[in-house]
N, C-alpha and C positions, 0 to 999 in steps of 0.2 A: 495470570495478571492479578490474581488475588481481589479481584474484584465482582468474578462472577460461579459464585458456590452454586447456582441455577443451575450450571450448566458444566458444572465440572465432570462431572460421570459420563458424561455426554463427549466434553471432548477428552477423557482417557479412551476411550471407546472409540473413537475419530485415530487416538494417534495409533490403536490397535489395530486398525485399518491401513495407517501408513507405515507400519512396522511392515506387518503381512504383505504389503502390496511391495514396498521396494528394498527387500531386505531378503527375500527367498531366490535370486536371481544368480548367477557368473557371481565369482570374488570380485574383481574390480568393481561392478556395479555396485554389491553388496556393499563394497568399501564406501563409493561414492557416498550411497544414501545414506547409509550412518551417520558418516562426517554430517552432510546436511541436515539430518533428524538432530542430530544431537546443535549445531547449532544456530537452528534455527530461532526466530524469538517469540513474537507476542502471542500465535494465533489468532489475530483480530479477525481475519476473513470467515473460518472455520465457525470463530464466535458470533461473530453476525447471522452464519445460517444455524445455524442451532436457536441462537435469541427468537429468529423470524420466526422458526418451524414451531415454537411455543402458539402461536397466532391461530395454528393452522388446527384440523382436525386429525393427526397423524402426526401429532410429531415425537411419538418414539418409534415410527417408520423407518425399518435398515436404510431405507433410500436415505433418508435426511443424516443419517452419519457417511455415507458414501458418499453424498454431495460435498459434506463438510471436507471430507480428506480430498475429494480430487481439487477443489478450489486449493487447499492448500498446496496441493501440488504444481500445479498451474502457478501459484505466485512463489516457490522456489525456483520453478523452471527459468521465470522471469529475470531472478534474482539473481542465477547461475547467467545468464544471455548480459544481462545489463552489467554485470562485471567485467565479461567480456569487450564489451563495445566501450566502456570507461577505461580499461586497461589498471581495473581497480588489484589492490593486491589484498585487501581487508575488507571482513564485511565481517558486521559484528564483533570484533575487539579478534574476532581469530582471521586465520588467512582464507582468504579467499579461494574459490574450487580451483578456479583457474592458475592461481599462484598455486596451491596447493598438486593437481595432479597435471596441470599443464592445459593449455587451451582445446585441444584434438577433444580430451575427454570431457572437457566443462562442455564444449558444443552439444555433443555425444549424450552428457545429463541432462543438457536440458531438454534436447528431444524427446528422451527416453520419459520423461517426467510429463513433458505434456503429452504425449502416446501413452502411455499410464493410464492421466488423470481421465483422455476421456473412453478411455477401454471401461473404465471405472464408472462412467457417467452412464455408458449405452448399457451398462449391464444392467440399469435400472428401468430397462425396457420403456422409457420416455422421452421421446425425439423433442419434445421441446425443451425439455432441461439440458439435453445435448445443447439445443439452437441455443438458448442462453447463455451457457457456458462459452460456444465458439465467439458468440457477441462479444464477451469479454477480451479475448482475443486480439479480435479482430478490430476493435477501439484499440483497445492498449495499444499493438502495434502502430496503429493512427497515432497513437499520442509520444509515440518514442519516434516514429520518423519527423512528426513535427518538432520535437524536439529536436534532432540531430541537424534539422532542414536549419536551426536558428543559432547553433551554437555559435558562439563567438560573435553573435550580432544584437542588437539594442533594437529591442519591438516595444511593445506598450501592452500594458496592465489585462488588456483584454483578450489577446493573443495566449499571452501567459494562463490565463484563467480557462481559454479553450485546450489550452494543452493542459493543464493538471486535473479536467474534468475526462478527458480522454483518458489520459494517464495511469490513473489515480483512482478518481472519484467513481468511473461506472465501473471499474472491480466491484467497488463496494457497496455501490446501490444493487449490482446485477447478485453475489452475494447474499444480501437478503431478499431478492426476488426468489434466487433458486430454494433458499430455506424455508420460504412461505410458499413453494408452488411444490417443492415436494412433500412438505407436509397439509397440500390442500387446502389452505387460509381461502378466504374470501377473495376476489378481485380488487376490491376498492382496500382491503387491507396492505395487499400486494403491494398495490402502486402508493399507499404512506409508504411504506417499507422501504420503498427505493429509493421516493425522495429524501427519506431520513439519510439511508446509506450515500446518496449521493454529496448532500450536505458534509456528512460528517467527512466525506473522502476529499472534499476541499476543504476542509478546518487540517482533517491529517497532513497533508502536504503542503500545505501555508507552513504549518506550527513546527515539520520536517525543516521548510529551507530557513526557518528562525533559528531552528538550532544547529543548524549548518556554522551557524555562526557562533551561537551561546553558550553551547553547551559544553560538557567537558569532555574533551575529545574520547577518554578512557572508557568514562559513561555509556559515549553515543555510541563507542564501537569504529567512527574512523575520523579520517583529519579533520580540523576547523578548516572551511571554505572550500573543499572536495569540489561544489558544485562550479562556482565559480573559478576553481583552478582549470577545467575539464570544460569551460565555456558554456557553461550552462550561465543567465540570467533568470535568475530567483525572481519572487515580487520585492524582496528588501534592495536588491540592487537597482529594478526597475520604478522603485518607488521613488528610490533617491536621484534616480538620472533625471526622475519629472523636476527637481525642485532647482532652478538654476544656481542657488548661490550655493549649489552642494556638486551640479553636473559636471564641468570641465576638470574639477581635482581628481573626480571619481574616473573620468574618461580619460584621463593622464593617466591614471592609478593603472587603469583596466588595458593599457595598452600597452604596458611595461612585460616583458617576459624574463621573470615569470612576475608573475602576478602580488606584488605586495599584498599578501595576506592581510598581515596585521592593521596596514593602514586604510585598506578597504574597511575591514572589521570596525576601525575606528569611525570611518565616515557615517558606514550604517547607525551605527550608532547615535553619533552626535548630532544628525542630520532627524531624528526621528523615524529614521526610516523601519527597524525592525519594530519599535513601540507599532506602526501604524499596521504592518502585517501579523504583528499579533492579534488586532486589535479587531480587522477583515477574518481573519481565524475564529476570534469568538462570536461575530455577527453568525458565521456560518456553521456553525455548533448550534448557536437558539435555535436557526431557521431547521436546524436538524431536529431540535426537540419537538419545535413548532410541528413538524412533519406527523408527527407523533399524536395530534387530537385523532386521525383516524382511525387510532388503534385500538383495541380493548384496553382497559385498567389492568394491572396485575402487575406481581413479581417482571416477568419478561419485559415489560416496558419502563418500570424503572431502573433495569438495569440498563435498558438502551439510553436514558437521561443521563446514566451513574457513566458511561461509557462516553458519552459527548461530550460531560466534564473533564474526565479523564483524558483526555485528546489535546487538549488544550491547556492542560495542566502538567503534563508530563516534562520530565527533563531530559527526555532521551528518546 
């Protein structure tokens, strides 16, 4: 990400771990994980436990790079499954697993990758970093069935905000729990850590469904309105359905198959409505920083500030 020289040795080291781990295996799988190493993107998750484990008493601990690669694993697994169930064909500007080697084996990867991550996890002879990790899990799946439970239906703002906290957000507070509990941080530093990561994990998917819309599709990697062509209701669309002299064009708009695009795109806009999810995005970045007086001073927590900015600031 070019943002975090702290920790750059740290995650070469992480991807040396993900190399070794899903690249010694059968050719097919061999093949599989390549494709996904190679186009995978930000490392955010990986980066969070490394950031934490700076906190801790141990953190150039082989654990705290094992932890880094199985999370990241765990959120290709995801990536590999949620393509699946969107019947997505792109992810990240290349084809998707499933377009790519066909749905049998994108299933297939994604097992294989969370059977991995947490073979990976237990070898660190620590059952609560295991229970953590499975927590992550077992949320996330919470927060994609509520998702699937509401598509194509109009809920309200706080609904939306329990599912991208499920979602989303305790990846990446749980994330920097496991970074600071494998490298032995304090308790009370722990729990800054989480809420920071939690914070930041709704500012991440607020500033995601903005650019669902904003951004330049080439950029972002896939279509403009993905979310709302697939029935999904964002906060820019829920924001707008609040405000009546914007809701019945939008609900016209949203009932048409397929789905005018462009003149959705236009309403969000004109309406205030992606301005105001932006705006919910940067509230929950400060409350991320804010999270952050528990922490020690240092290099490691400015870069989690430098990284809350970044979230929010991104074009892609």
């Amino acid at each position: 990400m070019g943002l975090f020289t702290l920790v750059e040795s740290d995650l070469a080291a992480v991807d040396e771990v993900l190399t070794a781990t899903l690249t010694a295996e059968n050719p097919l799988v061999r093949q599989v994980a390549e494709y996904l190493l190679a186009t995978s993107g930000k490392r955010l998750r990986p980066t969070l436990v490394l950031l934490a484990s700076r906190f801790g008493r141990h953190p150039e601990a082989q654990a705290v790079r094992v932890v880094a690669a199985a999370v990241e694993m765990i959120h290709l697994a995801t990536l590999v499954h949620d393509d699946i169930i969107d019947e997505a064909t792109v992810r990240r500007g290349q084809a998707a697993v499933r377009q790519r080697f066909g749905n049998p084996v994108a299933v297939l990867a994604g097992d294989y990758l969370f059977a991995r991550a947490f073979q990976l996890l237990s070898d660190t002879g620590r059952p609560d970093i295991v229970a953590l990790a499975a927590d992550i899990v077992f949320v996330m799946c919470q927060g994609e069935i509520a998702q699937n439970l509401s598509l194509f239906r109009e809920t309200d703002a706080e609904e939306y905000r329990r599912r991208i906290a499920d979602k989303t957000a305790h990846f990446l507070a749980q994330s920097c729990a496991l970074g600071a509990r494998a490298a032995e941080a304090p308790e009370a530093v722990e729990a800054g850590l989480a809420r920071y990561g939690h914070h930041l994990g709704m500012a991440f998917q607020v500033v995601d469904d903005v650019l669902d819309w904003r951004a330049d599709p080439g950029r972002l990697g896939k279509p403009t309105g993905g979310d709302i062509a697939g029935g999904v209701y964002t906060l820019p669309v829920l924001s707008a359905l609040s405000r009546p002299e914007w809701a019945s064009a939008l609900r016209a708009q949203l009932q048409r198959k397929p789905v005018p695009i462009e003149e959705v795109r236009q309403v969000l806009e004109a309406s205030g409505a992606l301005d105001e999810a932006l705006a919910y995005a940067r509230r929950e970045a400060g409350q991320a920083v804010e999270a952050l007086a528990s922490v020690p001073a240092g290099p490691a927590r400015e870069a989690l500030v430098a990284l809350a900015r970044f979230v929010v600031e991104r074009d892609r």
